[in-house]
Backbone as CSV, one residue per row, in Angstrom:
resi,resn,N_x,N_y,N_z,CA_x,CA_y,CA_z,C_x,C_y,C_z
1,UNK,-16.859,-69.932,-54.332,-17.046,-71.010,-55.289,-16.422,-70.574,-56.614
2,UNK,-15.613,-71.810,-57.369,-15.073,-70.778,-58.859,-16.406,-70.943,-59.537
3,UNK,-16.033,-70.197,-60.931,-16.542,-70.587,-62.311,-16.884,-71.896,-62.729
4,UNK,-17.575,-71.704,-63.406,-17.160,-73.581,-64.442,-16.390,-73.214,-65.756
5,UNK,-15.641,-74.116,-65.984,-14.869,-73.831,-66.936,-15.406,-74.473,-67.854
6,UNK,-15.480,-73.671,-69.154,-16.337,-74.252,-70.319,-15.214,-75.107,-71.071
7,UNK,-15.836,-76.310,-71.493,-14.571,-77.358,-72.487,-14.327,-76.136,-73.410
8,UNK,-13.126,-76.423,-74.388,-13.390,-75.693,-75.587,-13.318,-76.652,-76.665
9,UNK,-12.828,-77.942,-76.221,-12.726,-78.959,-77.541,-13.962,-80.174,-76.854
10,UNK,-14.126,-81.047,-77.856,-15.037,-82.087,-77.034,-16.478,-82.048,-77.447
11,UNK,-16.940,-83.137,-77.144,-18.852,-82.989,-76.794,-19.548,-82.117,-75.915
12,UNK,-19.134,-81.474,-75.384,-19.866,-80.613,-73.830,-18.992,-79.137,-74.682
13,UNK,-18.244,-78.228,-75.566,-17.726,-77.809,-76.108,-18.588,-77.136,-76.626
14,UNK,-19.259,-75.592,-76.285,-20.345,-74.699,-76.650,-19.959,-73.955,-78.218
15,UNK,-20.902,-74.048,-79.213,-20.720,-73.772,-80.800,-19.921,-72.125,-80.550
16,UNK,-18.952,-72.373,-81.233,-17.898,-70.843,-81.055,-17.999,-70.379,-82.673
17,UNK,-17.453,-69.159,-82.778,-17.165,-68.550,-84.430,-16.029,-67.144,-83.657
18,UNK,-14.743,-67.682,-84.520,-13.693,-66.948,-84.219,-13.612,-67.216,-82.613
19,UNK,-13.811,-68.173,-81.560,-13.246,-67.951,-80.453,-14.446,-67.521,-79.318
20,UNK,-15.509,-67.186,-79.857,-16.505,-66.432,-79.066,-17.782,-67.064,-79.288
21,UNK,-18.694,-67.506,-78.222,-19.732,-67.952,-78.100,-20.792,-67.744,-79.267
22,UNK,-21.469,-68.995,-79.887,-22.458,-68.236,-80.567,-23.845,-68.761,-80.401
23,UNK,-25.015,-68.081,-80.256,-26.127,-68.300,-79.648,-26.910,-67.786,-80.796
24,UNK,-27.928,-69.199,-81.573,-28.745,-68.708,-82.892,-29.851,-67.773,-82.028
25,UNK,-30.047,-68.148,-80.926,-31.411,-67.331,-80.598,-31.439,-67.058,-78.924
26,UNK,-31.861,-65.956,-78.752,-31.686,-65.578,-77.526,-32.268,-66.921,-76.415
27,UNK,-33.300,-67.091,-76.595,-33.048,-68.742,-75.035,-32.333,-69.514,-75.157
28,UNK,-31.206,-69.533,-75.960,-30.211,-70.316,-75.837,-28.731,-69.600,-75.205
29,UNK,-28.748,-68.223,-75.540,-28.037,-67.394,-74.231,-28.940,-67.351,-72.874
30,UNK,-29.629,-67.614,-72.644,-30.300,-67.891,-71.180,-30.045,-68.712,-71.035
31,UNK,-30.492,-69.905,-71.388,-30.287,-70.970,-70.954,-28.479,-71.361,-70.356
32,UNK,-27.919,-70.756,-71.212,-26.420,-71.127,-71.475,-26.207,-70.409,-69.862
33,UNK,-26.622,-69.046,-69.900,-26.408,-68.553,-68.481,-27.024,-69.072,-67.567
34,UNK,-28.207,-69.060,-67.486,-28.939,-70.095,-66.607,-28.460,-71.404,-65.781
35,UNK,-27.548,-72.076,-66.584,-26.789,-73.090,-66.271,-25.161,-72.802,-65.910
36,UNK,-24.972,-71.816,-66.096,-23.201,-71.276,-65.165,-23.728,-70.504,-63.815
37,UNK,-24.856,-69.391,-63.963,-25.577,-69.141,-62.787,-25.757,-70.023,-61.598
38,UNK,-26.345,-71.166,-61.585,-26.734,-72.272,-60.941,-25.536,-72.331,-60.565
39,UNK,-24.688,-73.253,-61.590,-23.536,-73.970,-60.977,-22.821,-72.736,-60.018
40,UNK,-22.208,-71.769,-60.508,-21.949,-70.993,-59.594,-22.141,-70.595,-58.204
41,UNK,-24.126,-70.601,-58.339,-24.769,-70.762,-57.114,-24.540,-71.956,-55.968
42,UNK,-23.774,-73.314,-56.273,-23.702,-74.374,-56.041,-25.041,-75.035,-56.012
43,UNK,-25.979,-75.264,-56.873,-27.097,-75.828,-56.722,-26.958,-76.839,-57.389
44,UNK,-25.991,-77.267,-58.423,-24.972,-78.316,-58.770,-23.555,-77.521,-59.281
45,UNK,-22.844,-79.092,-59.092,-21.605,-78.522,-59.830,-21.828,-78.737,-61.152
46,UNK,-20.451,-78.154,-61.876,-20.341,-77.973,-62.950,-19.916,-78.914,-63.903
47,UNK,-19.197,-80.085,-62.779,-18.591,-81.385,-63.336,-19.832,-82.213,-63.513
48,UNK,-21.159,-82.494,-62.918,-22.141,-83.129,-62.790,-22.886,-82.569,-63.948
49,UNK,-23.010,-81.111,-64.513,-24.157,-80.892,-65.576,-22.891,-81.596,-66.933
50,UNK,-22.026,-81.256,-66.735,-20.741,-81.348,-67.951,-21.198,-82.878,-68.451
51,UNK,-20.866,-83.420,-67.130,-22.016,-85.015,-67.602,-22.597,-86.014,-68.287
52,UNK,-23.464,-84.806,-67.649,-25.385,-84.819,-68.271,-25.172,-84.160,-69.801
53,UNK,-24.907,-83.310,-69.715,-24.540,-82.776,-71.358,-24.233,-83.644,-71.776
54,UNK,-22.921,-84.006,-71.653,-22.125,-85.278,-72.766,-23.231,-86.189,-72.725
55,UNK,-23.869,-86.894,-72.182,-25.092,-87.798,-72.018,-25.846,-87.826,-72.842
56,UNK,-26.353,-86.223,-72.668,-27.760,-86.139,-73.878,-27.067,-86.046,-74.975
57,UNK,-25.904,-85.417,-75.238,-25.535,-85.145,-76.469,-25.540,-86.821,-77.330
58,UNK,-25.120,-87.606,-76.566,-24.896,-88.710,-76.907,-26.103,-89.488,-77.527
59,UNK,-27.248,-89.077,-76.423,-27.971,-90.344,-76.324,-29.171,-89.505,-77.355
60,UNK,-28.116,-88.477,-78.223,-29.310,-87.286,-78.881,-28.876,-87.203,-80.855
61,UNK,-27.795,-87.708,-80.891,-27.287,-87.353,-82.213,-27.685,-86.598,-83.134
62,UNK,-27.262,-85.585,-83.719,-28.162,-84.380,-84.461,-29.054,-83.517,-83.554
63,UNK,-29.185,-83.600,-82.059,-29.869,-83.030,-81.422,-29.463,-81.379,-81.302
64,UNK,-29.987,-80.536,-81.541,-29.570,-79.159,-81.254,-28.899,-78.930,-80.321
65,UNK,-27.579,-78.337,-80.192,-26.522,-78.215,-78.904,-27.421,-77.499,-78.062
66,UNK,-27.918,-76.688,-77.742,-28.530,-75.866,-76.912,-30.013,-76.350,-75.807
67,UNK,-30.497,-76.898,-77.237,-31.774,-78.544,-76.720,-30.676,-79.473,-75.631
68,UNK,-29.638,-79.687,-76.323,-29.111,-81.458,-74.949,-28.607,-80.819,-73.583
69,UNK,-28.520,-78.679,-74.223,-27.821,-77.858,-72.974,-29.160,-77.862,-71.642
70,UNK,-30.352,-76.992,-72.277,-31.574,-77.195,-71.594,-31.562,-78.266,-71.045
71,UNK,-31.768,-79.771,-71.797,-32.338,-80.792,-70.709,-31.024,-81.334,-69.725
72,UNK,-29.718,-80.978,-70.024,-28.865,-81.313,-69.121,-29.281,-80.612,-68.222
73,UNK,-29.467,-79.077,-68.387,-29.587,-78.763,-66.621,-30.919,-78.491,-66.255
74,UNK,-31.747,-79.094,-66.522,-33.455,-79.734,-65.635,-32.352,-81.173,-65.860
75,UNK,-31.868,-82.134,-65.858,-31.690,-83.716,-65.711,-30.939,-82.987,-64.190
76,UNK,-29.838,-81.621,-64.306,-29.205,-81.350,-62.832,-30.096,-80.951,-62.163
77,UNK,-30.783,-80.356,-62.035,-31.599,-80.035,-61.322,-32.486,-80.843,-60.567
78,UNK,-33.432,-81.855,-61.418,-33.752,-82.714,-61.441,-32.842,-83.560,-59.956
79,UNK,-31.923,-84.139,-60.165,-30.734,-85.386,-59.584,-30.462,-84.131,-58.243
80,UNK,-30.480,-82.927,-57.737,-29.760,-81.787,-57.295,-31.435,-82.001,-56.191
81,UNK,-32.878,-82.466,-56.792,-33.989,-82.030,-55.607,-34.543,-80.835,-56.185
82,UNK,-33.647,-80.174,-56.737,-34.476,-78.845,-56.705,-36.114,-79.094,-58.030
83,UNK,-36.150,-79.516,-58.442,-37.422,-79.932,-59.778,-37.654,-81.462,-59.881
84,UNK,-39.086,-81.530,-59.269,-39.380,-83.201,-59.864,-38.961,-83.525,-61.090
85,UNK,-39.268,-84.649,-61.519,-39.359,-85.016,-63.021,-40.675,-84.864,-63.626
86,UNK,-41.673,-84.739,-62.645,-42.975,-84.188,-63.630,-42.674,-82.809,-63.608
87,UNK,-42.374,-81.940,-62.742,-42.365,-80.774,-62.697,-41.843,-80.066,-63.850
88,UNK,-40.736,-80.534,-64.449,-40.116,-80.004,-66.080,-40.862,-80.149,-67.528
89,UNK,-42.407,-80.829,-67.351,-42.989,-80.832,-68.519,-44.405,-79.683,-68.224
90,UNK,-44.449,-79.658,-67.084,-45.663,-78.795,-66.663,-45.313,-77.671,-66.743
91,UNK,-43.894,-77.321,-66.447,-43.544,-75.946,-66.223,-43.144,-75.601,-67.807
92,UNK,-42.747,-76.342,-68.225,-42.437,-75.548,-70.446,-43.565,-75.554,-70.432
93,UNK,-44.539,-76.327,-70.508,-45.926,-76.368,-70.714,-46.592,-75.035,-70.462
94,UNK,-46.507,-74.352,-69.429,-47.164,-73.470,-68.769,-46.251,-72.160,-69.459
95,UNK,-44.757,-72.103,-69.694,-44.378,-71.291,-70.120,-44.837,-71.120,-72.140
96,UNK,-45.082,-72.177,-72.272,-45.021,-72.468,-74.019,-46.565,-71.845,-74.050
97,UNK,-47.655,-71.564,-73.024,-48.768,-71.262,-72.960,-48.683,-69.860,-72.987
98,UNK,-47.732,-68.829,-72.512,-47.678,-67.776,-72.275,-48.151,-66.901,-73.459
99,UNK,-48.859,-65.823,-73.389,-49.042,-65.136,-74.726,-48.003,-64.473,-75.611
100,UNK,-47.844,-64.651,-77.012,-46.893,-64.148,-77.781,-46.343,-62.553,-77.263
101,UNK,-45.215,-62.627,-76.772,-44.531,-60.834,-76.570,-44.200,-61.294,-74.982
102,UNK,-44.800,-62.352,-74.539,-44.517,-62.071,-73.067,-43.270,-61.935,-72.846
103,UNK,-42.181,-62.196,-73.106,-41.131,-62.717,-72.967,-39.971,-61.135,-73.474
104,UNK,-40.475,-60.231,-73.157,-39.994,-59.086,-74.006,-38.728,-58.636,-73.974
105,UNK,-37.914,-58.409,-74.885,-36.598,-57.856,-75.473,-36.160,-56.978,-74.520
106,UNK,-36.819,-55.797,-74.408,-36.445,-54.515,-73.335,-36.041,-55.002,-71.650
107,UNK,-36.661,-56.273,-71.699,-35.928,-56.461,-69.874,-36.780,-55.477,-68.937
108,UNK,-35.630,-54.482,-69.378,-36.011,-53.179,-68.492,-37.075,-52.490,-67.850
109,UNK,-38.587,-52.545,-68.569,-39.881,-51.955,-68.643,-40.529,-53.062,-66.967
110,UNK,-41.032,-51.726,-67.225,-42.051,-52.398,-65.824,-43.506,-52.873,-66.316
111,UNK,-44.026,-53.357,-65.324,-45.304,-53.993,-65.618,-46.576,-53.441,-65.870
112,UNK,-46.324,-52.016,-65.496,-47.664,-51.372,-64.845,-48.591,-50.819,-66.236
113,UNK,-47.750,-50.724,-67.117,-48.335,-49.528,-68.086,-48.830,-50.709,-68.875
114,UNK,-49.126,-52.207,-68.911,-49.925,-52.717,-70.223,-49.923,-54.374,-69.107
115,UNK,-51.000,-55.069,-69.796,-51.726,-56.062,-69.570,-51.013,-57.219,-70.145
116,UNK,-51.117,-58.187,-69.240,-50.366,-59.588,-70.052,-51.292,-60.858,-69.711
117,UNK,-52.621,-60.950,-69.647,-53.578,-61.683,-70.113,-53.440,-62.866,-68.638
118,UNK,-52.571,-62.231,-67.460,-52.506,-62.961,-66.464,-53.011,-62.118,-65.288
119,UNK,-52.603,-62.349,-64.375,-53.629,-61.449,-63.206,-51.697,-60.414,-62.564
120,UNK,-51.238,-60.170,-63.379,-49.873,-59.619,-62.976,-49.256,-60.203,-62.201
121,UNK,-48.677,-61.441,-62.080,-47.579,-61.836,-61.013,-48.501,-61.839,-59.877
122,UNK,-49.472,-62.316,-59.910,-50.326,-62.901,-58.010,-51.098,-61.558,-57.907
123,UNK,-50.884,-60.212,-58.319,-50.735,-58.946,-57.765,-52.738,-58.904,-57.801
124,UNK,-53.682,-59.698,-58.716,-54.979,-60.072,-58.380,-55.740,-58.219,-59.080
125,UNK,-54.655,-57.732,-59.491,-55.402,-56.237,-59.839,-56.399,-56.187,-60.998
């Protein structure tokens, strides 16, 4: 399967400085990957979220590029089977619930050495 090729001019056209991607805050480099991941994966194409982007962007004016990026790909996802349409407010919901730090910088660290106010991933310990 290729790449998706990112516009570089246009509405669907990701905020650049000097030529190179720029992301105010890290879930908006996830997300951004999150959505070439997929397509890559073929779980949609890339012409179908490209779209949906232009869509929201549209139907969003002043909307944060990265906000019309997110709901373009839950709208693919969504249209693709893979996520109801209730399923995308329950699930931010449940993530926006998570305790402050969950979400941690290091990646790397494992789980074992500290507590995250959940029962560890199913693990019931």
């Amino acid at each position: 399967m290729s790449s998706p090729v990112l516009d570089t001019a246009g509405p669907a056209a990701p905020p650049r400085a000097n030529g190179e991607l720029v992301f105010a805050a890290p879930w908006e480099g996830r997300a951004f990957g999150l959505a070439v991941a997929l397509a890559e994966a073929g779980v949609f194409t890339w012409d179908g979220f490209r779209d949906r982007l232009i869509a929201r962007i549209a139907a969003e004016p002043g909307a944060p590029y990265y906000g019309c990026w997110l709901a373009a790909c839950e709208d693919a996802l969504v249209a693709a089977g893979r996520l109801g349409a209730a399923d995308v407010p329950a699930r931010a919901a449940g993530l926006a619930a998570r305790p402050a730090g969950h979400d941690h910088a290091d990646g790397g660290h494992g789980h074992g050495h500290h507590r995250h106010g959940h029962d560890d991933h199913g693990h019931g310990r």
